[in-house]
mmCIF file of the N, C-alpha and C atoms, coordinates in Angstrom:
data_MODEL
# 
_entry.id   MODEL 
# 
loop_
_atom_site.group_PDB 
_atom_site.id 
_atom_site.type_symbol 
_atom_site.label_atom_id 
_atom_site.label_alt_id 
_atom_site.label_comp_id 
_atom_site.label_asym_id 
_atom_site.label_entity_id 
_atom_site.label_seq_id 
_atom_site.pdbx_PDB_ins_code 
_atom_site.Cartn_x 
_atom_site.Cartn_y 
_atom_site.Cartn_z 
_atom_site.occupancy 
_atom_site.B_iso_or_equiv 
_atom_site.pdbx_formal_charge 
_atom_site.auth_seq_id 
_atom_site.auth_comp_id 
_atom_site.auth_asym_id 
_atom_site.auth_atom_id 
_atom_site.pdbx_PDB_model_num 
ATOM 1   N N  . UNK A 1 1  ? -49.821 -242.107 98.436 1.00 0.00 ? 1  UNK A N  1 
ATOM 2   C CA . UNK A 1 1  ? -49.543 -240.983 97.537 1.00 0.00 ? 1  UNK A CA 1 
ATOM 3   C C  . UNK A 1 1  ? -49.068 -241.548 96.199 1.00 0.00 ? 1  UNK A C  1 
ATOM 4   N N  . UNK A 1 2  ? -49.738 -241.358 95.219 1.00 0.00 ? 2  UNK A N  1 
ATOM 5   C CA . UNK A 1 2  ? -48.931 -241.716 93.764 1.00 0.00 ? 2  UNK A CA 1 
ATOM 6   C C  . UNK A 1 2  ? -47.733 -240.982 93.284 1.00 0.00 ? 2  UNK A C  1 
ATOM 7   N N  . UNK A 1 3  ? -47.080 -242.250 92.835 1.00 0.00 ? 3  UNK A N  1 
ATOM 8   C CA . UNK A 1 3  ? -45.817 -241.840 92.521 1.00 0.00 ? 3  UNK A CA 1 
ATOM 9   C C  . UNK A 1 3  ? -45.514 -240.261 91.813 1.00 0.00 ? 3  UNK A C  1 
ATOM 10  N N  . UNK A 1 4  ? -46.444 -240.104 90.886 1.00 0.00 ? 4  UNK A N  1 
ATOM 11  C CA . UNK A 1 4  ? -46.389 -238.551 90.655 1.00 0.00 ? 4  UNK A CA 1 
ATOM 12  C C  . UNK A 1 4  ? -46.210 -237.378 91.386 1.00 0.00 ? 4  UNK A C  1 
ATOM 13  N N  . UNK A 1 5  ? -47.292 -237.695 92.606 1.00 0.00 ? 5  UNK A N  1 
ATOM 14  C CA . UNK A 1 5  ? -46.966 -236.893 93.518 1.00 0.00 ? 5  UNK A CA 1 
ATOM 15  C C  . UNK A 1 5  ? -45.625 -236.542 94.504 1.00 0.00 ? 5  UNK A C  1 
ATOM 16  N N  . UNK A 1 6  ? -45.117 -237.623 94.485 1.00 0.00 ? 6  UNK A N  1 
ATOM 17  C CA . UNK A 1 6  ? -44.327 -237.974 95.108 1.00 0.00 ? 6  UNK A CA 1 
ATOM 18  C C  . UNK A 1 6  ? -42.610 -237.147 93.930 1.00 0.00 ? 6  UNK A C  1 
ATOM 19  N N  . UNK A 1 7  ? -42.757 -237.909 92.910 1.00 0.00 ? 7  UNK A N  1 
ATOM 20  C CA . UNK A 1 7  ? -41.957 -236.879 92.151 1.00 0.00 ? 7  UNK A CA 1 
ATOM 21  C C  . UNK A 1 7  ? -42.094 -235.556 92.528 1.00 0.00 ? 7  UNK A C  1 
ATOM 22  N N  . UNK A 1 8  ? -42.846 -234.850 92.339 1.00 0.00 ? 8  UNK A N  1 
ATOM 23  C CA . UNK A 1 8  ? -43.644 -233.321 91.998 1.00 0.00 ? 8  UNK A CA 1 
ATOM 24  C C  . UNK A 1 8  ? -43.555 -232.566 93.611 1.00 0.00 ? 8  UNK A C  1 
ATOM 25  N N  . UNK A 1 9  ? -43.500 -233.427 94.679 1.00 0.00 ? 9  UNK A N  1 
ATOM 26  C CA . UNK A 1 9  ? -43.054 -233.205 95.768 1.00 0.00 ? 9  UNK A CA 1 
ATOM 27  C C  . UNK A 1 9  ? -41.705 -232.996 96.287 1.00 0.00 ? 9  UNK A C  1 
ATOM 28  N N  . UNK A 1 10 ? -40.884 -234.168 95.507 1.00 0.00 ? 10 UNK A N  1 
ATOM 29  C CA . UNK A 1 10 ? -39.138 -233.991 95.504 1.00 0.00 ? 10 UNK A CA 1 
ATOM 30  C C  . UNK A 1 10 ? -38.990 -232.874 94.473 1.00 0.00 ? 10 UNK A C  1 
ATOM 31  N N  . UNK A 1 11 ? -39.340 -232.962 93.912 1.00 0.00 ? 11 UNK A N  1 
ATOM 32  C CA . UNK A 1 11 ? -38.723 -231.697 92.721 1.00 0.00 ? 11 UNK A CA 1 
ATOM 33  C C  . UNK A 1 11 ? -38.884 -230.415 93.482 1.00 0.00 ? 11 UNK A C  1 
ATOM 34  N N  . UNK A 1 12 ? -40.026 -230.069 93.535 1.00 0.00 ? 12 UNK A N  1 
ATOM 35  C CA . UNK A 1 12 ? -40.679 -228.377 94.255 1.00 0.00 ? 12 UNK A CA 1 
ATOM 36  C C  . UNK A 1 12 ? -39.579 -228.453 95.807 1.00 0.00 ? 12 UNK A C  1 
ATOM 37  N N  . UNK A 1 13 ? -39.229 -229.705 96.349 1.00 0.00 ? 13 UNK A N  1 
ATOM 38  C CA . UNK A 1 13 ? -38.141 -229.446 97.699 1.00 0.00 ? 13 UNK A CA 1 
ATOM 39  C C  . UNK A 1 13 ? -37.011 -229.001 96.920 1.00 0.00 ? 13 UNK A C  1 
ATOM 40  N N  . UNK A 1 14 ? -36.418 -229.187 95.879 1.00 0.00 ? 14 UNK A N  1 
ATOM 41  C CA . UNK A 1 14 ? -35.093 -228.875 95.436 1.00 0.00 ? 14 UNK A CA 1 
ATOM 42  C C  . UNK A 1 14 ? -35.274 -227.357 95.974 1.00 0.00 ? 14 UNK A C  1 
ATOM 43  N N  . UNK A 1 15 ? -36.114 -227.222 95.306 1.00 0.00 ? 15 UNK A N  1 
ATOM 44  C CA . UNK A 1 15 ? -36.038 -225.473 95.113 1.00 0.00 ? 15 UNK A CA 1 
ATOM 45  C C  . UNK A 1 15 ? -35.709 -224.366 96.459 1.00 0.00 ? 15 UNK A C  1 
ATOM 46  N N  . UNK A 1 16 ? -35.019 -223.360 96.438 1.00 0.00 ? 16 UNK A N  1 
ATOM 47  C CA . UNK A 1 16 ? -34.743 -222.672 97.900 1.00 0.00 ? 16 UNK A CA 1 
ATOM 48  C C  . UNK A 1 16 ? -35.432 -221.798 97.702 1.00 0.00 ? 16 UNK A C  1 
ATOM 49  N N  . UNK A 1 17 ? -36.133 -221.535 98.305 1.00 0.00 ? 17 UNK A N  1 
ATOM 50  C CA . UNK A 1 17 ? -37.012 -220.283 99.061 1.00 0.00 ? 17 UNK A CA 1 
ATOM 51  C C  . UNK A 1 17 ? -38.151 -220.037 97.884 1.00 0.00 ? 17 UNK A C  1 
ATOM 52  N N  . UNK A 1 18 ? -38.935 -218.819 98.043 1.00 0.00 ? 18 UNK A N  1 
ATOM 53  C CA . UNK A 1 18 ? -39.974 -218.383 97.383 1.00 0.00 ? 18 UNK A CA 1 
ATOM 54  C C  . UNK A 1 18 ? -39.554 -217.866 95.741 1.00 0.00 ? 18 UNK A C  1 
ATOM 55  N N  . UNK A 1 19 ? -38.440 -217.841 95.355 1.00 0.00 ? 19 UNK A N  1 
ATOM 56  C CA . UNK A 1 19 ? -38.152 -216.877 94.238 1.00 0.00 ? 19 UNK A CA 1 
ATOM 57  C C  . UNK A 1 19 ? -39.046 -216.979 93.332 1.00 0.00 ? 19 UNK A C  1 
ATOM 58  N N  . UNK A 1 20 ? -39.158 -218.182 92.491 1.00 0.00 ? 20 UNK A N  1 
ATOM 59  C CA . UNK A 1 20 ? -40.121 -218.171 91.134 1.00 0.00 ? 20 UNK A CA 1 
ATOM 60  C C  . UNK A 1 20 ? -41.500 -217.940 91.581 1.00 0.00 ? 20 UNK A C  1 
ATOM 61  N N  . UNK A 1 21 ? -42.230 -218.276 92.424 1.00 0.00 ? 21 UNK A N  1 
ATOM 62  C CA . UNK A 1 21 ? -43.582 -218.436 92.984 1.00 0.00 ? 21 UNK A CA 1 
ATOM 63  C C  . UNK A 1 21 ? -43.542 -216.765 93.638 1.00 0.00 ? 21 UNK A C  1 
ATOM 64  N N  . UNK A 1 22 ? -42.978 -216.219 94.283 1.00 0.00 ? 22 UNK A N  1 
ATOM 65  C CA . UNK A 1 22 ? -43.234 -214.844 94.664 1.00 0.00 ? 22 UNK A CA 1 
ATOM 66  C C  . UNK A 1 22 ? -43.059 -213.856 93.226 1.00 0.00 ? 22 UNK A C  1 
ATOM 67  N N  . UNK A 1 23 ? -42.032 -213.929 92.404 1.00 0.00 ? 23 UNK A N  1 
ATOM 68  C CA . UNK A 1 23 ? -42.043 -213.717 91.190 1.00 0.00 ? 23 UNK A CA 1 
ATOM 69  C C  . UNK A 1 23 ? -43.107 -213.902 90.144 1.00 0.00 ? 23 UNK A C  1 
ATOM 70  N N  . UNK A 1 24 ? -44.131 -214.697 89.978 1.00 0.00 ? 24 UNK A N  1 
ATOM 71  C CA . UNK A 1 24 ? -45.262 -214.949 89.259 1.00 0.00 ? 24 UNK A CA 1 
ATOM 72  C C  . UNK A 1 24 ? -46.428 -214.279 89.640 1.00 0.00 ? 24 UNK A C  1 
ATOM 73  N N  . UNK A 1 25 ? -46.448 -214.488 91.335 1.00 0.00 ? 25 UNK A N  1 
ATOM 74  C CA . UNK A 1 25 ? -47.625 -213.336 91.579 1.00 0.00 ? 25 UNK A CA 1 
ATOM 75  C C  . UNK A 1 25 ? -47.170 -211.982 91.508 1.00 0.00 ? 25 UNK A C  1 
ATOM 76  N N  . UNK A 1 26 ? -46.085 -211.671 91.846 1.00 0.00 ? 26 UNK A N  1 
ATOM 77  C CA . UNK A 1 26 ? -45.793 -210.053 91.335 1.00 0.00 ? 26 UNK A CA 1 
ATOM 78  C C  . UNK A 1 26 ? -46.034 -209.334 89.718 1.00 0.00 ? 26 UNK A C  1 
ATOM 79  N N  . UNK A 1 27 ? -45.805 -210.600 88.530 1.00 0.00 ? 27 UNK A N  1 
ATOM 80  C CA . UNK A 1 27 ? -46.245 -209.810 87.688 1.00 0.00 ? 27 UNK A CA 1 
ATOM 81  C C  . UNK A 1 27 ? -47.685 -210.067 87.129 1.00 0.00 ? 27 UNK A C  1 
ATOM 82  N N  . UNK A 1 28 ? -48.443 -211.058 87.819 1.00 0.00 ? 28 UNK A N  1 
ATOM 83  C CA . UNK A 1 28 ? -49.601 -211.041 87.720 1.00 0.00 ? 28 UNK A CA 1 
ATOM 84  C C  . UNK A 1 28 ? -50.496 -210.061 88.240 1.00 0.00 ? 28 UNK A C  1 
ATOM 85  N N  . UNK A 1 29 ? -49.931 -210.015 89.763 1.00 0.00 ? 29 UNK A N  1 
ATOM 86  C CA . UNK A 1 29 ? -50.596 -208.904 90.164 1.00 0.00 ? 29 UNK A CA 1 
ATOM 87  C C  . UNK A 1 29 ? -50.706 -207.523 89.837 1.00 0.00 ? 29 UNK A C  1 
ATOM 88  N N  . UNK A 1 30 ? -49.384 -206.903 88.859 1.00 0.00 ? 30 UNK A N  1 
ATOM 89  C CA . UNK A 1 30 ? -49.213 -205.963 88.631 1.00 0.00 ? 30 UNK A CA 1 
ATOM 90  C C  . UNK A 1 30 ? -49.785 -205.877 87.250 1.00 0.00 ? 30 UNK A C  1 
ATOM 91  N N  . UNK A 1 31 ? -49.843 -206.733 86.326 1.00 0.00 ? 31 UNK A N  1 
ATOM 92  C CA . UNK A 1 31 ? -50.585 -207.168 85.176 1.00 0.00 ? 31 UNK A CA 1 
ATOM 93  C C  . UNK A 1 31 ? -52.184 -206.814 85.682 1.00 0.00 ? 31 UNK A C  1 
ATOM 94  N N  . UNK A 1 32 ? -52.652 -207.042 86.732 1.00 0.00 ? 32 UNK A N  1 
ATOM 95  C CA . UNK A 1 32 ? -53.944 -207.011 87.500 1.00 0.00 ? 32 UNK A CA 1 
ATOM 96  C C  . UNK A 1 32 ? -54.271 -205.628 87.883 1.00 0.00 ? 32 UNK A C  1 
ATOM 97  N N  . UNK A 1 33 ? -53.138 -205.284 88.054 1.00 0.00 ? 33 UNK A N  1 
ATOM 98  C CA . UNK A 1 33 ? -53.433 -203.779 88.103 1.00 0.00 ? 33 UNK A CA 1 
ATOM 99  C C  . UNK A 1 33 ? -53.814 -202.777 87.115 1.00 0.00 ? 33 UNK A C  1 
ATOM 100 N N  . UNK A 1 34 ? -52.836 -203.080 86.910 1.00 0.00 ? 34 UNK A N  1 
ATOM 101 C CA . UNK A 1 34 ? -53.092 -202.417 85.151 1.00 0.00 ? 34 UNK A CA 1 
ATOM 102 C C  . UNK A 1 34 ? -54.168 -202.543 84.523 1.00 0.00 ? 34 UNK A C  1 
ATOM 103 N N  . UNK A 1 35 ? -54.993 -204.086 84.518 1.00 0.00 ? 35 UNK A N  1 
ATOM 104 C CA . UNK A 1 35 ? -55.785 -204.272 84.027 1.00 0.00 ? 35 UNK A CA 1 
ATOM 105 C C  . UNK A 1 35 ? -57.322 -203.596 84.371 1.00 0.00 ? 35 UNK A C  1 
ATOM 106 N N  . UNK A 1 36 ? -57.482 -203.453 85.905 1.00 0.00 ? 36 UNK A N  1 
ATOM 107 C CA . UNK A 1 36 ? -58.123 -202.657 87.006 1.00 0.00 ? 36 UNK A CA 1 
ATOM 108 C C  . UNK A 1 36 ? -58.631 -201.242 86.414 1.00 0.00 ? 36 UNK A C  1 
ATOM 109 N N  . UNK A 1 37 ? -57.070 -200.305 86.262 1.00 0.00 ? 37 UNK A N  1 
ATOM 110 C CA . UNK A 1 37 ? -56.824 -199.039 86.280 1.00 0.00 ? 37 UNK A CA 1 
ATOM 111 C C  . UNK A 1 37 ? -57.727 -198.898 84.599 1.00 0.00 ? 37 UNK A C  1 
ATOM 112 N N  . UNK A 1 38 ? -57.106 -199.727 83.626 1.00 0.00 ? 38 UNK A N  1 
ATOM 113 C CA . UNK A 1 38 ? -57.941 -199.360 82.354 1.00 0.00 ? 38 UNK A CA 1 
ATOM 114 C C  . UNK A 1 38 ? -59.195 -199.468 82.423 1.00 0.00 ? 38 UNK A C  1 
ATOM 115 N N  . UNK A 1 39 ? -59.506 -200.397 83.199 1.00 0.00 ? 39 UNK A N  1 
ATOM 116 C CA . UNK A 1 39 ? -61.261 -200.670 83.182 1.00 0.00 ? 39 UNK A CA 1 
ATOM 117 C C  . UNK A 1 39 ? -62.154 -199.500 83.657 1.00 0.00 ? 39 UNK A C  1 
ATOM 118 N N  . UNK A 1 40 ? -61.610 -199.257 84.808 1.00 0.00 ? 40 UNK A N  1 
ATOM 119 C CA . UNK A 1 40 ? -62.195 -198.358 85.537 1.00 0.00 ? 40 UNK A CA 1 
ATOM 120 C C  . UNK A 1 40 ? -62.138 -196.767 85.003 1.00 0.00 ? 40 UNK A C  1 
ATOM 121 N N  . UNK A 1 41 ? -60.776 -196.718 84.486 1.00 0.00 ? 41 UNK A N  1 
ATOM 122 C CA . UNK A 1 41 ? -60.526 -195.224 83.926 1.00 0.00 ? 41 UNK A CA 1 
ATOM 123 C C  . UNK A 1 41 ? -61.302 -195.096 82.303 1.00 0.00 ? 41 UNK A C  1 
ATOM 124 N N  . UNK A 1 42 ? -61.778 -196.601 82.151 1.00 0.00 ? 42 UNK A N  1 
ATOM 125 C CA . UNK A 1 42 ? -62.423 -196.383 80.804 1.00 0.00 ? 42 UNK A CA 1 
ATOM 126 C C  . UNK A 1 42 ? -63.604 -195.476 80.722 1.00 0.00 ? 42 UNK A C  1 
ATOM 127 N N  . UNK A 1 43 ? -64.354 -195.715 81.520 1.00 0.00 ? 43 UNK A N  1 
ATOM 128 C CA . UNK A 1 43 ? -65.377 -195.561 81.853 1.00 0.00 ? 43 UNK A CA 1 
ATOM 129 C C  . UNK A 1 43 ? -65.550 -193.633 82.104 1.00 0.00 ? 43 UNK A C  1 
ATOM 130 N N  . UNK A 1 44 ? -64.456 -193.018 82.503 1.00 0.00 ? 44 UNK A N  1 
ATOM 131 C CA . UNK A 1 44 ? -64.663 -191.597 82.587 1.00 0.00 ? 44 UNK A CA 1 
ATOM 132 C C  . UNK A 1 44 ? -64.079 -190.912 80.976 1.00 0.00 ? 44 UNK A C  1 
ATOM 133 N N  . UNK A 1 45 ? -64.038 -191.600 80.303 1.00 0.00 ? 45 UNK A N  1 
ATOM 134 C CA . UNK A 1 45 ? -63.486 -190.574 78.953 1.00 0.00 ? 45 UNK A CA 1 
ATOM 135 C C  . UNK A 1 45 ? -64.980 -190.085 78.826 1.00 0.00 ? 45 UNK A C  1 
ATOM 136 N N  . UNK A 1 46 ? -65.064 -188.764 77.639 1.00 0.00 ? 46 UNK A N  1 
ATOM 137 C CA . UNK A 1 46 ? -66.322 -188.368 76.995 1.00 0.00 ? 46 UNK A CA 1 
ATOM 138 C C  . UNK A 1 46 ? -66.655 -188.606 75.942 1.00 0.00 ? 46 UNK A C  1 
ATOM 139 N N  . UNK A 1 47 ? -67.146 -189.957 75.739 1.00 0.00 ? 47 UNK A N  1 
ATOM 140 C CA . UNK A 1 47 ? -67.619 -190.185 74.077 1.00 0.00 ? 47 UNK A CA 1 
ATOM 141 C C  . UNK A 1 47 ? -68.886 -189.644 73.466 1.00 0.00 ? 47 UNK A C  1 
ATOM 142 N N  . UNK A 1 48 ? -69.424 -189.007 74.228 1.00 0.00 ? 48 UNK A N  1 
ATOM 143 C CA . UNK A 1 48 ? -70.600 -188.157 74.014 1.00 0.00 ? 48 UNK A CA 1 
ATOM 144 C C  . UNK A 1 48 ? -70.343 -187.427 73.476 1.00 0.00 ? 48 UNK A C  1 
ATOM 145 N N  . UNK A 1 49 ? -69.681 -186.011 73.390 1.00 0.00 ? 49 UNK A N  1 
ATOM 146 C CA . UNK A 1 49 ? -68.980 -184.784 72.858 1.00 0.00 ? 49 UNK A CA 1 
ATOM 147 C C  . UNK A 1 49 ? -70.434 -184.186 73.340 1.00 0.00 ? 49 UNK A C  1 
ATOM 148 N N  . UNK A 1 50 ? -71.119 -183.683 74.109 1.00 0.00 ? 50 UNK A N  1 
ATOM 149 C CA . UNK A 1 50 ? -72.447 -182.876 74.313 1.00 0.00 ? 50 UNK A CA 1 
ATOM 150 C C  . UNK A 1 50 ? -71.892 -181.548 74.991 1.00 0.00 ? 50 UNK A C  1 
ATOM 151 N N  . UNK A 1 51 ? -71.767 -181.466 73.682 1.00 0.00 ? 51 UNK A N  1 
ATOM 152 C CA . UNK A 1 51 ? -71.127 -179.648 73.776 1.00 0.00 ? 51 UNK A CA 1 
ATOM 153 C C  . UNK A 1 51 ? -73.043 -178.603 73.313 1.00 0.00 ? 51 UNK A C  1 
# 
C-alpha cells in the first residue's frame, strides 16, 4: 500500500461515525431533488398560450 494510502487511511479512522459523509449525501440528494422536481415540472407550464 503506498504511503499515501496509508496516511488517507489513518486520517478517515480518526473520524467517529458517519457524520460528514451521511451529511454530504443528504444535501446532495436533496439538491437532486430539487433538481428532478424543476425538470420535470418544467415541462407542464403553457408556453403556447393557444387560446
Amino acid at each position: 500500500m503506498p504511503e499515501s494510502a496509508t496516511w488517507l487511511a489513518a486520517a478517515a479512522s480518526d473520524q467517529q461515525g458517519p457524520g460528514a459523509t451521511l451529511r454530504i449525501v443528504l444535501i446532495v440528494s436533496m439538491v437532486g431533488a430539487v433538481f428532478l422536481a424543476w425538470f420535470l415540472l418544467r415541462g407542464y407550464s403553457d408556453n403556447d398560450k393557444n387560446d
